[in-house]
N, C-alpha and C positions, 0 to 999 in steps of 0.2 A: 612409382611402379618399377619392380626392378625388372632389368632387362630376362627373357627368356632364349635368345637366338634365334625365335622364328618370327615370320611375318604375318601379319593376320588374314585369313580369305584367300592365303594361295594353297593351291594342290599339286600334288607332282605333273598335271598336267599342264600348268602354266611355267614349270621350271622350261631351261631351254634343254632340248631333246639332246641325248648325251652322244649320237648321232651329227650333231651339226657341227659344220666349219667352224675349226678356232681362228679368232683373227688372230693377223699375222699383227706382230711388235715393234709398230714403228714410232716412237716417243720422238715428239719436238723436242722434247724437255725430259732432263733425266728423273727416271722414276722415285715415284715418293715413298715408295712401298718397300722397295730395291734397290737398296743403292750398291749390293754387288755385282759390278760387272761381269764375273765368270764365280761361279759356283763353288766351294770351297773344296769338293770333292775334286775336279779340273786343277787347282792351284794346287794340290798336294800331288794330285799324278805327274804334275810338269814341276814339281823341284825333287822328287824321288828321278825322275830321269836327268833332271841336271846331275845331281848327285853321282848316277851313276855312267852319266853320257863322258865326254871331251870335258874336263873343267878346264875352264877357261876365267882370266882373271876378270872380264867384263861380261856382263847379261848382254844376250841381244837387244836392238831399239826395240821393236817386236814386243810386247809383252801380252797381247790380246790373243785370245782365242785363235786357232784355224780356223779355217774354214770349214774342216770336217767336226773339229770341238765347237763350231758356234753353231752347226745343223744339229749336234748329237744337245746341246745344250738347249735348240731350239725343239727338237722332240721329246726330249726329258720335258720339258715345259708344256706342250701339247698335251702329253703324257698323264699329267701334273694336272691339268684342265679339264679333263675325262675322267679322270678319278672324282677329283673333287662332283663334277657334276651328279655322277653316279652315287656317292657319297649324301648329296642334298637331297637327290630322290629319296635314295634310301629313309632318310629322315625324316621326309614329308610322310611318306609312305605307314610309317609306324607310327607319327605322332596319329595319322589318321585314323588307324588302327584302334591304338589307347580311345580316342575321345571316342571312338563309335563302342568301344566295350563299355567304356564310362557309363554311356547312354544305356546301352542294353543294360545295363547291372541295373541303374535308376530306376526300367523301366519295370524288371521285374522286381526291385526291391517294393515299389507300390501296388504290384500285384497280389504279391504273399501279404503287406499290411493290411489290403483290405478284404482278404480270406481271414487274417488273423483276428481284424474287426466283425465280421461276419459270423464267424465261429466263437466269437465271444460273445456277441448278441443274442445267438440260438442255444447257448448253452447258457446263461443269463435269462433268459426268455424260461426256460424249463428246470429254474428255479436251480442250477447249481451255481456253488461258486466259481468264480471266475479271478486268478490272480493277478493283482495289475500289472500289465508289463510296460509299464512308465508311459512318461508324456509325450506325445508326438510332436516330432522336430518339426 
């Protein structure tokens, strides 16, 4: 079965409400998902400022984020969390949509066949003919 991306029996009501606390990121162990420390967009704003800061022939030891780049990198990512959530709903939301149209179309596609069957019968019945409109699925 090939994969589709959704889960079976859940609804946007069982996702987690896009409302709620993100945990906070504390890894024993470095992430298996991530393994960039600082974000590529941070790594280009801090060697465009070496560039044009003091050059100096050695880098500082320092190579990690501040303090105010690990908050703004820890809200980017929050950020980042809320989207995506919002994002899932959304999806849940329209697949549910699709299958409930699916349904209604089904429902009336065997309403008109069997007005179709009905009015073949009665015009059949009073002796016209009737052309076959093929074999029922």
């Amino acid at each position: 079965m090939a994969a589709t991306g959704t889960r079976k029996n859940i609804g946007p009501g069982d996702l987690v409400p896009v409302d709620a606390p993100t945990q906070s990121r504390k890894y024993l162990t470095p992430s298996a998902t991530s393994r960039k420390t600082v974000p590529a967009v941070w790594a280009r704003k801090r060697s465009r400022q070496a560039a044009f800061g003091n050059e100096e022939d050695q880098l500082p030891e320092d190579v990690g984020p501040s303090l105010s780049e690990q908050e703004a990198i820890e809200a980017k990512r929050r950020q980042n969390t809320i989207a995506a959530r919002r994002s899932r709903k959304r999806k849940l939301e329209y697949q549910k949509e699709l299958e409930e149209s699916a349904e209604r179309y089904k429902r009336e596609s065997e309403i008109w066949k069997t007005r179709a069957q009905t009015y073949c019968a009665l015009l059949h019945s009073h002796g016209i003919s009737v052309p076959d409109l093929g074999p029922d699925p």
